[in-house]
VEXNULUM-212408 format. One record per residue: residue number from 1; residue in one letter; x, y, z of N, C-alpha, C, O in turn. Coordinates in steps of 0.1 Angstrom, whole numbers, always signed. Layout:
N
- NUM  A  X  Y  Z  X  Y  Z  X  Y  Z  X  Y  Z
...
END
This chain:
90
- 1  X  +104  -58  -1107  +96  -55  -1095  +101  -43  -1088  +112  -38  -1091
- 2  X  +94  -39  -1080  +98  -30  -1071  +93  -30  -1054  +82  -34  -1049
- 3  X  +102  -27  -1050  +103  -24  -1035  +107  -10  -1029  +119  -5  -1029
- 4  X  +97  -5  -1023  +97  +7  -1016  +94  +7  -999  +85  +0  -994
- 5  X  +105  +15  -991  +103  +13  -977  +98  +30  -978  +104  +38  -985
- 6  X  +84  +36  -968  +87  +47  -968  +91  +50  -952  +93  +41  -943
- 7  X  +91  +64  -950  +95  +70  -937  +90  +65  -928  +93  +71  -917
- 8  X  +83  +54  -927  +77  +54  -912  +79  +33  -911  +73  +24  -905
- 9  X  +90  +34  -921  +96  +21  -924  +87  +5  -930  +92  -6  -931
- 10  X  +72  +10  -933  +65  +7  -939  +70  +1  -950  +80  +7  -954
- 11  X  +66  -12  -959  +75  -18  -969  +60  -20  -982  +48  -22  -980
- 12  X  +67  -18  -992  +55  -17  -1001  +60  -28  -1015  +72  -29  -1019
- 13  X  +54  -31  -1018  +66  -47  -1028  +51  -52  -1040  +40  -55  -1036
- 14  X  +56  -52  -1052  +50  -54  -1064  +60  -61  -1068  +71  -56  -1070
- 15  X  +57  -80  -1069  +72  -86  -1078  +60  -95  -1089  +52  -103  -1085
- 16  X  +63  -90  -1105  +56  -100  -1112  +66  -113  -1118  +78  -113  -1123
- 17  X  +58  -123  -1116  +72  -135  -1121  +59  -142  -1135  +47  -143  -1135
- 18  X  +68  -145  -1142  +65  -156  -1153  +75  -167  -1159  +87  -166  -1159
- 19  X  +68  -175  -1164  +78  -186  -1167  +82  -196  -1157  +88  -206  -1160
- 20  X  +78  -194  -1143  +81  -202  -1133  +71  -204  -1124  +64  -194  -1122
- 21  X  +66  -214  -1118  +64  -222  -1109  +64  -216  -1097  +67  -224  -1088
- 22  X  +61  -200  -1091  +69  -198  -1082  +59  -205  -1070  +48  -210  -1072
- 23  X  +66  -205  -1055  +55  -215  -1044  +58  -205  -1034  +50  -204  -1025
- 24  X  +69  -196  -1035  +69  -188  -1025  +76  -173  -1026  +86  -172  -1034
- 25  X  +71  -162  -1018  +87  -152  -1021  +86  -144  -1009  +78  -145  -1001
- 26  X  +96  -135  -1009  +100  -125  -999  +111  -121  -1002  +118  -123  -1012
- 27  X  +111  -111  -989  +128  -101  -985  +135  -111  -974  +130  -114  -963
- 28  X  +148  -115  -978  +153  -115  -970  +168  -107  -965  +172  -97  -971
- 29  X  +174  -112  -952  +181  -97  -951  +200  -105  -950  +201  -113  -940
- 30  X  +208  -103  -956  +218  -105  -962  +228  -104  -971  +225  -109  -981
- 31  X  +239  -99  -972  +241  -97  -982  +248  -100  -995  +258  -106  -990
- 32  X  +250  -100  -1008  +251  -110  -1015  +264  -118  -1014  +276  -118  -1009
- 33  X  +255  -129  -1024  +267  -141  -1016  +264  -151  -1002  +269  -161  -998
- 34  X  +257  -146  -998  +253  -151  -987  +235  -153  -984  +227  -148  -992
- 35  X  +232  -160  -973  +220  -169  -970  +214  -159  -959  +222  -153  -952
- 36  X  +203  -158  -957  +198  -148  -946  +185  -150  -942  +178  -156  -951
- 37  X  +179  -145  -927  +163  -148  -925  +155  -139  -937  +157  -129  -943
- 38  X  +145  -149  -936  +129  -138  -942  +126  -127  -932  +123  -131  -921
- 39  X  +126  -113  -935  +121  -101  -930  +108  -100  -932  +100  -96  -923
- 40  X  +104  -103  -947  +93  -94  -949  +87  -109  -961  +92  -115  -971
- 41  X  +75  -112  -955  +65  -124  -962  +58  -119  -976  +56  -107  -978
- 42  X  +54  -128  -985  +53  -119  -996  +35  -126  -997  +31  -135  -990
- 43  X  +29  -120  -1007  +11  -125  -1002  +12  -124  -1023  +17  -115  -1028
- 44  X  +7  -136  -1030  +8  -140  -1044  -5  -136  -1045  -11  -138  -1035
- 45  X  -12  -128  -1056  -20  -131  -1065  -18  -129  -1082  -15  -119  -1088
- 46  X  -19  -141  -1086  -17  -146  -1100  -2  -149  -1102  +4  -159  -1098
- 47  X  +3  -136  -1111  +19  -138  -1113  +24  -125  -1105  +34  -119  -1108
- 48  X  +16  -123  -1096  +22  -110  -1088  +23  -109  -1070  +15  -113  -1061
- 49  X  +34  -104  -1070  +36  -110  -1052  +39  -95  -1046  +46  -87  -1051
- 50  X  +30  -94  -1033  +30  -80  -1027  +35  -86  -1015  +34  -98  -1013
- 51  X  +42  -75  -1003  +45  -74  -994  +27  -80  -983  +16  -76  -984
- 52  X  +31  -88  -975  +20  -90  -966  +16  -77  -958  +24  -69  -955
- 53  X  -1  -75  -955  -4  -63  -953  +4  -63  -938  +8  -72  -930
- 54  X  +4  -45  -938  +9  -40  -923  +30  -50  -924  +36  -57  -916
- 55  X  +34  -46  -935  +50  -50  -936  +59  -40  -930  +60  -28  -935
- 56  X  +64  -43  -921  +73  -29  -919  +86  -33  -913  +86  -41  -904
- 57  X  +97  -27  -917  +111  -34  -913  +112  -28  -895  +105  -21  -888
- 58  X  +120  -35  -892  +127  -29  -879  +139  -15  -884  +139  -9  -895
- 59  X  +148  -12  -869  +159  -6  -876  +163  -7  -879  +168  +1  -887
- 60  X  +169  -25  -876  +183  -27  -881  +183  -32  -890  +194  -33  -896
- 61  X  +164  -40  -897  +166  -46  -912  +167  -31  -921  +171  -30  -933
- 62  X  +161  -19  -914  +162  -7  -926  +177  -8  -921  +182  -11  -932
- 63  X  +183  -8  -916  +202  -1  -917  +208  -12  -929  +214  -9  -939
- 64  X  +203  -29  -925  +208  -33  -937  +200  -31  -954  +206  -32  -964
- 65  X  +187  -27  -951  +183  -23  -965  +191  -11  -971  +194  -11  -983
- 66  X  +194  +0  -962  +200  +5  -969  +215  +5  -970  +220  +16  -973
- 67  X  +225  -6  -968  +236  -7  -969  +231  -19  -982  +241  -22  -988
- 68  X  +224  -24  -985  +224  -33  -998  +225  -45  -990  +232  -54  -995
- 69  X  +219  -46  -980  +223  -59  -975  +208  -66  -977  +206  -69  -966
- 70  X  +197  -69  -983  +189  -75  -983  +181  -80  -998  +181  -73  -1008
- 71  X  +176  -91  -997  +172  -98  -1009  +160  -98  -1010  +153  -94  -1001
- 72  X  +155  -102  -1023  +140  -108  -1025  +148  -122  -1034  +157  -123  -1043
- 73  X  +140  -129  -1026  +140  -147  -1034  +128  -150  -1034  +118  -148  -1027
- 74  X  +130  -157  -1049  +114  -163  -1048  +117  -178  -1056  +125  -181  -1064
- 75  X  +104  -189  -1048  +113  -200  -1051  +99  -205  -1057  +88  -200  -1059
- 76  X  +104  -222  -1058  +97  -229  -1069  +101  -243  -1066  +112  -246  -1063
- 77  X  +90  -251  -1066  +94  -270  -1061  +106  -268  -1069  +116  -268  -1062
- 78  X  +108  -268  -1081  +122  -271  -1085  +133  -268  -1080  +142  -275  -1075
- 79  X  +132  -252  -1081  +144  -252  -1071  +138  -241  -1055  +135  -229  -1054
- 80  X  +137  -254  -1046  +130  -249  -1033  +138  -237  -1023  +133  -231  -1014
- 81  X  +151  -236  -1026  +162  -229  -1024  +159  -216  -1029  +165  -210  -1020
- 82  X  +156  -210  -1035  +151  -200  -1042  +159  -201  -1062  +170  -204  -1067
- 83  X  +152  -197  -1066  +146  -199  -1082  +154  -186  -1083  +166  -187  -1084
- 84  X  +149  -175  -1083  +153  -161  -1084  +155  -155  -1073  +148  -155  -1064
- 85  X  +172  -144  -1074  +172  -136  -1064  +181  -125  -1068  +190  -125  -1077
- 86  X  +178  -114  -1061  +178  -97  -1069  +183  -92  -1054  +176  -92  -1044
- 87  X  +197  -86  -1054  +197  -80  -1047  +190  -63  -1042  +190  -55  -1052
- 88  X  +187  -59  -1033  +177  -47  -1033  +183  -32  -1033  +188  -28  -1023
- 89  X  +183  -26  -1045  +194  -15  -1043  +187  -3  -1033  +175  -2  -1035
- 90  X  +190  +3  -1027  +182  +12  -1018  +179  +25  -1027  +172  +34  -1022
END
């Protein structure tokens, strides 16, 4: 997948998942190793999950996106906790 913030802090997010069950996904802001709020909601169609329209970070979630501090998790009844998680390299 990919995740793009541009200059005007705008967030732009293509995540395709297969093989899993997924029920939900997003960015959240944290950094690895660690548990963090959802920043940014994610909107599914099929096996592909986009950023919800009009997504846009604050400052301080861009200060931690670009220190590496933020995730995308995407989860699944099985495991409701999140299934998959990728930390976001800036």
């Amino acid at each position: 997948g990919t995740v793009t913030v541009a200059p005007d802090l705008s967030v732009t997010v293509s995540i395709s998942t297969t093989g899993i069950a997924a029920t939900a996904a997003h960015i959240h802001m944290a950094p690895a190793g660690q548990n963090g709020p959802v920043i940014v909601p994610f909107v599914r169609s099929g096996d592909t999950w986009a950023a919800a329209p009009g997504a846009k970070l604050t400052e301080a979630q861009f200060a931690a996106f670009k220190a590496g501090n933020t995730y995308v998790n995407v989860h699944s009844a099985t495991n409701p906790g999140g299934e998959i998680r990728a930390q976001i390299k800036p």
